[in-house]
N, CA, C and O atoms as a GROMACS GRO file, in nm:
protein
  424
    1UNK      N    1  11.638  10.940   9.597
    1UNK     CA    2  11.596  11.037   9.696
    1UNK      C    3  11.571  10.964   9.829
    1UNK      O    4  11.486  10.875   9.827
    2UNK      N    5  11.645  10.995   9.962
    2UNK     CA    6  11.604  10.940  10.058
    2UNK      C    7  11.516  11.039  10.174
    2UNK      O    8  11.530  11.041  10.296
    3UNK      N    9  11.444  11.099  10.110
    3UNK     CA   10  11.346  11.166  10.152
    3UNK      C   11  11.213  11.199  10.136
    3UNK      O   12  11.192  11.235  10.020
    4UNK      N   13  11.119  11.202  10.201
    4UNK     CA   14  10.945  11.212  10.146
    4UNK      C   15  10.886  11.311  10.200
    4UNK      O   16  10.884  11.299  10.323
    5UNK      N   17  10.817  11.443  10.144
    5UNK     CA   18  10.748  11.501  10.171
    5UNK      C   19  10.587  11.481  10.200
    5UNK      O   20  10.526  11.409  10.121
    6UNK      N   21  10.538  11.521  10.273
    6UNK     CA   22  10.379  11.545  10.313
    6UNK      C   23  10.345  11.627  10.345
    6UNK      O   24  10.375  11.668  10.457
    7UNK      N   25  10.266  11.693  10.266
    7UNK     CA   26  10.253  11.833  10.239
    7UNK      C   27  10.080  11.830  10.364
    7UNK      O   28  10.006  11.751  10.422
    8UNK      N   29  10.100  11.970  10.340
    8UNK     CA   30   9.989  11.994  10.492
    8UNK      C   31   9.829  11.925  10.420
    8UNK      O   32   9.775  11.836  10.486
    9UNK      N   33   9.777  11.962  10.317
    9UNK     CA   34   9.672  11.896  10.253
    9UNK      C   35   9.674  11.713  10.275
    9UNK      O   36   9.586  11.636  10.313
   10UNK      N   37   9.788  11.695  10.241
   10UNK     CA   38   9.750  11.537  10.298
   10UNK      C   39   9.760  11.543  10.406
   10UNK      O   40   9.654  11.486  10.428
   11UNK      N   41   9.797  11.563  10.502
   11UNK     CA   42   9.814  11.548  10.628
   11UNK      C   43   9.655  11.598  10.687
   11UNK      O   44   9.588  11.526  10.761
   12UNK      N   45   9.616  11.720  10.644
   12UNK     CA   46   9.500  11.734  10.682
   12UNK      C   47   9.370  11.609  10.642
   12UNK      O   48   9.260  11.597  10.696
   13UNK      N   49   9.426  11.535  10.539
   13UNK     CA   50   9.304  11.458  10.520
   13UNK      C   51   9.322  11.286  10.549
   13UNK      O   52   9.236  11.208  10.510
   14UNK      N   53   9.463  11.236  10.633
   14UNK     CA   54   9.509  11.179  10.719
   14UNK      C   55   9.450  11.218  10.813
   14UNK      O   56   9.360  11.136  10.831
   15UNK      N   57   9.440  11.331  10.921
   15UNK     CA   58   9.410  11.290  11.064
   15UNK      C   59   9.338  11.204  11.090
   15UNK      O   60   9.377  11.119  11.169
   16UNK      N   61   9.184  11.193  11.026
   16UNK     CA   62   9.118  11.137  11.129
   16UNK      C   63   9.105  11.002  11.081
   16UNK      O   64   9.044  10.921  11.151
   17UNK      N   65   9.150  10.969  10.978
   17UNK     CA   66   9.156  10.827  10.874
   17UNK      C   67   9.220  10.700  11.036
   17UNK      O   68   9.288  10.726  11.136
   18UNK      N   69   9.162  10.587  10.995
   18UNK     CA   70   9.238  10.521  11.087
   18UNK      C   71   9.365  10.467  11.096
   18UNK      O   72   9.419  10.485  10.987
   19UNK      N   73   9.448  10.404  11.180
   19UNK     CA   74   9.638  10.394  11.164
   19UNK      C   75   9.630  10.359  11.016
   19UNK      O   76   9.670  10.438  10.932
   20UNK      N   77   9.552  10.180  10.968
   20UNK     CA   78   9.620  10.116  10.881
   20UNK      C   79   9.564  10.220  10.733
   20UNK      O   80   9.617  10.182  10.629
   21UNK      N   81   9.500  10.301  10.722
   21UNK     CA   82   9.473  10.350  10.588
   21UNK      C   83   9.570  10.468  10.624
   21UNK      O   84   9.540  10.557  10.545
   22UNK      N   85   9.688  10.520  10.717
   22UNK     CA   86   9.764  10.622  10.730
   22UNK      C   87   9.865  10.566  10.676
   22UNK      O   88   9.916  10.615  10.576
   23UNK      N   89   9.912  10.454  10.733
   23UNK     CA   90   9.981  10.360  10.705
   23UNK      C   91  10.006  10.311  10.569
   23UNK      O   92  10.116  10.313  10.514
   24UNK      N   93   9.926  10.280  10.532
   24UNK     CA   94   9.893  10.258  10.404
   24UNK      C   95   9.975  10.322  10.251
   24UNK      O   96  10.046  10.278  10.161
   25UNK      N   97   9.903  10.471  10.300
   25UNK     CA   98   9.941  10.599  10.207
   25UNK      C   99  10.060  10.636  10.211
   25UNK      O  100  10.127  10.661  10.110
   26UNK      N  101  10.103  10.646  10.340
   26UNK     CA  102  10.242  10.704  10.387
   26UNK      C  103  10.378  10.620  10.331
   26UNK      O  104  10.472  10.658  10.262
   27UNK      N  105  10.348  10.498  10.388
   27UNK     CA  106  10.433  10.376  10.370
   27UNK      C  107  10.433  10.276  10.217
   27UNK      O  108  10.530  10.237  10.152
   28UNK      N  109  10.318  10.259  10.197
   28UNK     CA  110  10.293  10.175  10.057
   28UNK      C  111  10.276  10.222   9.923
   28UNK      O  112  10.314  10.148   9.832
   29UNK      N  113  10.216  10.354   9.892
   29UNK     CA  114  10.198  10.436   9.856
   29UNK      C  115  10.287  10.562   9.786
   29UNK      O  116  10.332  10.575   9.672
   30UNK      N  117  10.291  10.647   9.905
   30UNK     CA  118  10.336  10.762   9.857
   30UNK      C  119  10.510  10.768   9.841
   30UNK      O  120  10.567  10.860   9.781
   31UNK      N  121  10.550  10.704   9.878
   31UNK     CA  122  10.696  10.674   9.896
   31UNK      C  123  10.750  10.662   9.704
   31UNK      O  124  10.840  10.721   9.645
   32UNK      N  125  10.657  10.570   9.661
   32UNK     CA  126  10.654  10.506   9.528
   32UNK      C  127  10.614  10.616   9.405
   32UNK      O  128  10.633  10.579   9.290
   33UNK      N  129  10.571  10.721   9.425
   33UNK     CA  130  10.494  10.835   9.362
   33UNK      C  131  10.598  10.828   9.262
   33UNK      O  132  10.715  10.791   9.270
   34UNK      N  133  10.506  10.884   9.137
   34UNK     CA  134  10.604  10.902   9.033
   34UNK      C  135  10.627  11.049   9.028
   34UNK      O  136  10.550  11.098   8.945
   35UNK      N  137  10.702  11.137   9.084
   35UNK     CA  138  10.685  11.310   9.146
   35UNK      C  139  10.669  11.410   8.965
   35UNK      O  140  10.651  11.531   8.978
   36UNK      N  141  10.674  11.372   8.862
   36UNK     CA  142  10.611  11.446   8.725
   36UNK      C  143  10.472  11.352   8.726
   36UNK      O  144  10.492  11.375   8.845
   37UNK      N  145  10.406  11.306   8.719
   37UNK     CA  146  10.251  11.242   8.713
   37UNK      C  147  10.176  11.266   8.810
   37UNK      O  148  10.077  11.339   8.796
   38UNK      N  149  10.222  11.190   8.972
   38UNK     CA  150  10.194  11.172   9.054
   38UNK      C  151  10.128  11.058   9.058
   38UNK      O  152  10.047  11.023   9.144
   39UNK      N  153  10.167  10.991   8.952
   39UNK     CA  154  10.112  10.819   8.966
   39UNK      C  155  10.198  10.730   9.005
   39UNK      O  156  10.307  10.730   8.948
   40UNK      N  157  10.166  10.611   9.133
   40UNK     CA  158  10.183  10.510   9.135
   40UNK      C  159  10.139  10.379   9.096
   40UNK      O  160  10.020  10.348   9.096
   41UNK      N  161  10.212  10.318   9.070
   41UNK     CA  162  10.245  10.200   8.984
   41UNK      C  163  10.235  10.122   8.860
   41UNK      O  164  10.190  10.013   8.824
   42UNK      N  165  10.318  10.257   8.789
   42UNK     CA  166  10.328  10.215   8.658
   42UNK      C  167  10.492  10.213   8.664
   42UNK      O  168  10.554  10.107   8.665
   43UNK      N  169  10.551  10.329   8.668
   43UNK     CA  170  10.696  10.274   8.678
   43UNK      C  171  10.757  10.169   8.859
   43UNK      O  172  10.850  10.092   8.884
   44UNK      N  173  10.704  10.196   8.896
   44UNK     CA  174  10.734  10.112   9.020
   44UNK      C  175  10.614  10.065   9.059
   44UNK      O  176  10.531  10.141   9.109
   45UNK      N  177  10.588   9.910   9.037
   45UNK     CA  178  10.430   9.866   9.067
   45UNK      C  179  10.426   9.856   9.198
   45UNK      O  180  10.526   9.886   9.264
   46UNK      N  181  10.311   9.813   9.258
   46UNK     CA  182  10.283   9.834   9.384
   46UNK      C  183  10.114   9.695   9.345
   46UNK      O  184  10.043   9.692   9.245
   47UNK      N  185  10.111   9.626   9.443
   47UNK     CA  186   9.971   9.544   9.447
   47UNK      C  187   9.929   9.566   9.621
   47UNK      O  188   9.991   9.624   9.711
   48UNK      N  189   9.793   9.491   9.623
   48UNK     CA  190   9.780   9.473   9.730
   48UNK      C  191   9.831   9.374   9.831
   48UNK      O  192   9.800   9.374   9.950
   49UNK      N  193   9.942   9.259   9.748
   49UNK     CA  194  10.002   9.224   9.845
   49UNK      C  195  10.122   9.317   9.942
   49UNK      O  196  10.140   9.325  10.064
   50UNK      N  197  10.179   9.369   9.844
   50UNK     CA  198  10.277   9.494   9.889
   50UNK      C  199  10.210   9.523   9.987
   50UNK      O  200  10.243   9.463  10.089
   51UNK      N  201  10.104   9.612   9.999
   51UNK     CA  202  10.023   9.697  10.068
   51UNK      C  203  10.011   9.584  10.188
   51UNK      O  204  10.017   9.623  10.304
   52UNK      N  205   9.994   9.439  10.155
   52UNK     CA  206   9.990   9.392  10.324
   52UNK      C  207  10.116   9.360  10.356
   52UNK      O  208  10.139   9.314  10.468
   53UNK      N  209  10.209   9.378  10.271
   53UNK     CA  210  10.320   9.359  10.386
   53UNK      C  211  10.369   9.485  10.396
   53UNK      O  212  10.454   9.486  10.486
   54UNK      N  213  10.360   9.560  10.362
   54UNK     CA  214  10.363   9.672  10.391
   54UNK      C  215  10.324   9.733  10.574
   54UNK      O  216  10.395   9.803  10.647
   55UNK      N  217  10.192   9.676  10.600
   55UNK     CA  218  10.110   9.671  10.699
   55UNK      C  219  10.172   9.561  10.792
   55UNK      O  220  10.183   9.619  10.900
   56UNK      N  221  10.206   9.466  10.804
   56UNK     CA  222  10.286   9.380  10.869
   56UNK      C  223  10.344   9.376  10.993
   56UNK      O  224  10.457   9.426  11.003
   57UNK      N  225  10.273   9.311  11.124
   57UNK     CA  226  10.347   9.360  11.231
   57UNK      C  227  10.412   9.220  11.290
   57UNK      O  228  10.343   9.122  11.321
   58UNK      N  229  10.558   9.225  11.300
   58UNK     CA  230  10.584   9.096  11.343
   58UNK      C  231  10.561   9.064  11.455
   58UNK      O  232  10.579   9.148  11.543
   59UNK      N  233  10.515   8.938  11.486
   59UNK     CA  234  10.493   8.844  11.668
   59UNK      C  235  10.585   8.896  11.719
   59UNK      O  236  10.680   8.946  11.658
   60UNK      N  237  10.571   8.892  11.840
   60UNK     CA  238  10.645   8.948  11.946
   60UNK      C  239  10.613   8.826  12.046
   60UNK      O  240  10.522   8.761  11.995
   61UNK      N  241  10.658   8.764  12.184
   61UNK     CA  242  10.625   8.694  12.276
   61UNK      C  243  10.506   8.738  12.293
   61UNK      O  244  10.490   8.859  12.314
   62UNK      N  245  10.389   8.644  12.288
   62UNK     CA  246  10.286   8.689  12.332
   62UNK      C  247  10.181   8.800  12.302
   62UNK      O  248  10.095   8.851  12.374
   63UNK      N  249  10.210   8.817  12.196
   63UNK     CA  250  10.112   8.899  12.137
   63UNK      C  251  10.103   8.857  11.957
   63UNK      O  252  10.189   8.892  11.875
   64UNK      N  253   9.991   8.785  11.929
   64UNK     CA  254   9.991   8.731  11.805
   64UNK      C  255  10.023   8.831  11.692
   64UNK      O  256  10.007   8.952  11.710
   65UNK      N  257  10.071   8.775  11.569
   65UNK     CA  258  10.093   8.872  11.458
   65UNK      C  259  10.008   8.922  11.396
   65UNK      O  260   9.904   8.857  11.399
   66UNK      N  261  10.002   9.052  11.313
   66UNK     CA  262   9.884   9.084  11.213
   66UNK      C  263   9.923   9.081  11.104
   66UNK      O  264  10.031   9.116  11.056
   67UNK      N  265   9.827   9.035  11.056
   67UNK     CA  266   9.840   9.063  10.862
   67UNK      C  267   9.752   9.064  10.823
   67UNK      O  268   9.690   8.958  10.829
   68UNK      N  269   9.682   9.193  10.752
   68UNK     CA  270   9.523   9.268  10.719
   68UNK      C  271   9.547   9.123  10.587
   68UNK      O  272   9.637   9.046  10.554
   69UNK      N  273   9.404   9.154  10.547
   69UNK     CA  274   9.325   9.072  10.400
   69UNK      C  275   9.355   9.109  10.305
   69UNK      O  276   9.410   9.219  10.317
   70UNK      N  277   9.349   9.072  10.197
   70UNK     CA  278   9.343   9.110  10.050
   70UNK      C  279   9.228   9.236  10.038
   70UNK      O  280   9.220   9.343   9.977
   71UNK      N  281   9.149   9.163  10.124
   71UNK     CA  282   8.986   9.232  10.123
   71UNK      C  283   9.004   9.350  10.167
   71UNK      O  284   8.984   9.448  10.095
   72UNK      N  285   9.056   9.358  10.326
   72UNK     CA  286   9.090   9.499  10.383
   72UNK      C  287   9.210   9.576  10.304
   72UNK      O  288   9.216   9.698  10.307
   73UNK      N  289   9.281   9.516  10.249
   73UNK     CA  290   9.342   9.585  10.172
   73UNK      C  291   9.264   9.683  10.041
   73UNK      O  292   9.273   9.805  10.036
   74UNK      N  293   9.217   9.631   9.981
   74UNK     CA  294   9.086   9.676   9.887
   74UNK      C  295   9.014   9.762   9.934
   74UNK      O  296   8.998   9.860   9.862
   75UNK      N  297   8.960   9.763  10.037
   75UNK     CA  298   8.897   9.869  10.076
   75UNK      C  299   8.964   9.976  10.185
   75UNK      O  300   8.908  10.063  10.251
   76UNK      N  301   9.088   9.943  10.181
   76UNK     CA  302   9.150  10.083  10.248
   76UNK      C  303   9.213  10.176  10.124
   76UNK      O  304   9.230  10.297  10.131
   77UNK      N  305   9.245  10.091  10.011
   77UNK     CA  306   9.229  10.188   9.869
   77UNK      C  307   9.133  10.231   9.842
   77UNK      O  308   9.147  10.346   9.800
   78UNK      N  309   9.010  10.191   9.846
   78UNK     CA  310   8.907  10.217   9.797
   78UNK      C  311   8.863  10.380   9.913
   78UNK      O  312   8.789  10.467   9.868
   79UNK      N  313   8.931  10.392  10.070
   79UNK     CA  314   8.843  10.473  10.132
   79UNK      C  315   8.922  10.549  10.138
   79UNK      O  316   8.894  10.640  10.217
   80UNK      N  317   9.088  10.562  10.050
   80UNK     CA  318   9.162  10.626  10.037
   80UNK      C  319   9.162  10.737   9.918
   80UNK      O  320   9.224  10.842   9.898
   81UNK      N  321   9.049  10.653   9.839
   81UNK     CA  322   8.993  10.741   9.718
   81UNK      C  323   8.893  10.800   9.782
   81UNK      O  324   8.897  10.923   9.768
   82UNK      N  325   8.799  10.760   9.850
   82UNK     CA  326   8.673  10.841   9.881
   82UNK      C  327   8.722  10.940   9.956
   82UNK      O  328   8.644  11.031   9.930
   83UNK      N  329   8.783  10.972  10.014
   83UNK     CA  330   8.848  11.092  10.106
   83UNK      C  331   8.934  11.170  10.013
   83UNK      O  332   8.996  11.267  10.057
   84UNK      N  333   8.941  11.136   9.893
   84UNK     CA  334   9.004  11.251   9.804
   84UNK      C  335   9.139  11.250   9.795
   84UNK      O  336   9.197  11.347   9.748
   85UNK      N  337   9.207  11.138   9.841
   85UNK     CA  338   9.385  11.139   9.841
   85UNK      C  339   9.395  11.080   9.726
   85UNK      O  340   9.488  11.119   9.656
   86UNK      N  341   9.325  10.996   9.684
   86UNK     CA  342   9.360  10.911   9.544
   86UNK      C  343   9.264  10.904   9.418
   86UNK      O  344   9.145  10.928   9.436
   87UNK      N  345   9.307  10.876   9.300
   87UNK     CA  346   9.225  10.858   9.271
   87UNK      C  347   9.298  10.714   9.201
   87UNK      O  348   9.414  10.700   9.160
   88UNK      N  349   9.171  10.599   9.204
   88UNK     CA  350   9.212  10.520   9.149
   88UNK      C  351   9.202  10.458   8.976
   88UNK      O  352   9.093  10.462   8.920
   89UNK      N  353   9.300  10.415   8.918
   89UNK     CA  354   9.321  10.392   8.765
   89UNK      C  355   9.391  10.242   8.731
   89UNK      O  356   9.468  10.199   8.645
   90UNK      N  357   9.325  10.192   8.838
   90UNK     CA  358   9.365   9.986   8.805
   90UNK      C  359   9.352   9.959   8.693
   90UNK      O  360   9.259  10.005   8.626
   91UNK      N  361   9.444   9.874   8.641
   91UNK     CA  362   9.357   9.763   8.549
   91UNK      C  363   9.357   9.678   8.548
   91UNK      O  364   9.447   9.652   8.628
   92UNK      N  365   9.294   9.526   8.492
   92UNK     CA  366   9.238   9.413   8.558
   92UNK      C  367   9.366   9.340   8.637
   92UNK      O  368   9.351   9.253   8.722
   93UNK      N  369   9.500   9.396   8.590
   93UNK     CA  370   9.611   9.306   8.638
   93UNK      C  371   9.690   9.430   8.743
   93UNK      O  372   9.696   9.375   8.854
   94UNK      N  373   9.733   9.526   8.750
   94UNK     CA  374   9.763   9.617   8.797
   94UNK      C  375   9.722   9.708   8.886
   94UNK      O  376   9.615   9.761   8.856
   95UNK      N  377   9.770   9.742   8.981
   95UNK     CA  378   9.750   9.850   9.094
   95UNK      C  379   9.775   9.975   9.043
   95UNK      O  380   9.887  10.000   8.999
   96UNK      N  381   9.721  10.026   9.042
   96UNK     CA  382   9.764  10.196   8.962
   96UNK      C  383   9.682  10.273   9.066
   96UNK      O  384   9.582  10.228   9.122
   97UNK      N  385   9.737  10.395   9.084
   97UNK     CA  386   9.677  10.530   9.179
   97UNK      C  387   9.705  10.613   9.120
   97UNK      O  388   9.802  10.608   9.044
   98UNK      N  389   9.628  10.722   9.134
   98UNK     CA  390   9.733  10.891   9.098
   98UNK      C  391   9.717  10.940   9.304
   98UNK      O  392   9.628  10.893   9.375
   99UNK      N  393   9.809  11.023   9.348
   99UNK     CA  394   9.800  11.075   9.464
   99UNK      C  395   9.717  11.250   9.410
   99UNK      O  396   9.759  11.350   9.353
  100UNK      N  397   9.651  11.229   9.440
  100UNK     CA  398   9.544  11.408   9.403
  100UNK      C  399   9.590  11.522   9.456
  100UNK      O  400   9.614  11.621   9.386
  101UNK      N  401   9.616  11.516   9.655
  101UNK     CA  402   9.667  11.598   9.702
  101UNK      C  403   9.819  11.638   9.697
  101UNK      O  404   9.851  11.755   9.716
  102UNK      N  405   9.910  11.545   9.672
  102UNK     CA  406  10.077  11.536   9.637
  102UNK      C  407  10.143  11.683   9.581
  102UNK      O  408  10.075  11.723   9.487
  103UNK      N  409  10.200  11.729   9.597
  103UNK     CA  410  10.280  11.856   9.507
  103UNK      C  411  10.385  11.814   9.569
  103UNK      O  412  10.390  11.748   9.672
  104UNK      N  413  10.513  11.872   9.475
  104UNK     CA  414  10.632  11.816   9.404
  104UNK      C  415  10.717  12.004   9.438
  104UNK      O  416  10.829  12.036   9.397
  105UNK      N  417  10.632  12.089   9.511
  105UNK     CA  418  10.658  12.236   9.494
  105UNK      C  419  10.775  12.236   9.660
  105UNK      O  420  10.836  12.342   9.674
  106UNK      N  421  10.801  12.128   9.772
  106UNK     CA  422  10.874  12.101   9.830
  106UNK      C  423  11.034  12.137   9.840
  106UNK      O  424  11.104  12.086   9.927
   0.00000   0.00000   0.00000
């Protein structure tokens, strides 16, 4: 499928989130959805390194590069659950999400 829906419920609970946790969902995330579960990363894993390169902005002349933390990574999952888009289902080795708001009715 070279296409992704975002249905108005996520989007409504995106606005006011900041770029990199939009970023995040949109790009690292939801792309990967399993569309019968709505879980990511069990058939297509996903970690938080993904998630920072995911986030990744290359140098340019003069303007240094970014690349968020392990840490900030962690807690932009973590505030991605508290806002109700995710819920999270890790286990000690694995990144696992379900997307809550997601429908597949597109």
């Amino acid at each position: 499928m070279d296409f992704l829906f975002i249905n108005r419920r996520e989007l409504d609970a995106l606005i006011e989130l900041p770029l990199i946790q939009r970023v995040v969902y949109i790009m690292g995330i939801r792309p990967y959805m399993d569309r019968a579960t709505f879980i990511v990363g069990i058939k297509r894993r996903i970690s938080y390194q993904s998630l920072r390169e995911t986030c990744y902005v290359a140098p340019i002349p003069g303007v240094k590069a970014e690349y968020p933390s392990y840490q900030q990574m962690k807690r932009v999952v973590k505030s991605l659950a508290r806002v109700g888009l995710l819920e999270i289902r890790s286990t000690p080795r694995n990144l696992i999400v379900r997307c809550l708001l997601a429908d597949t009715k597109a």
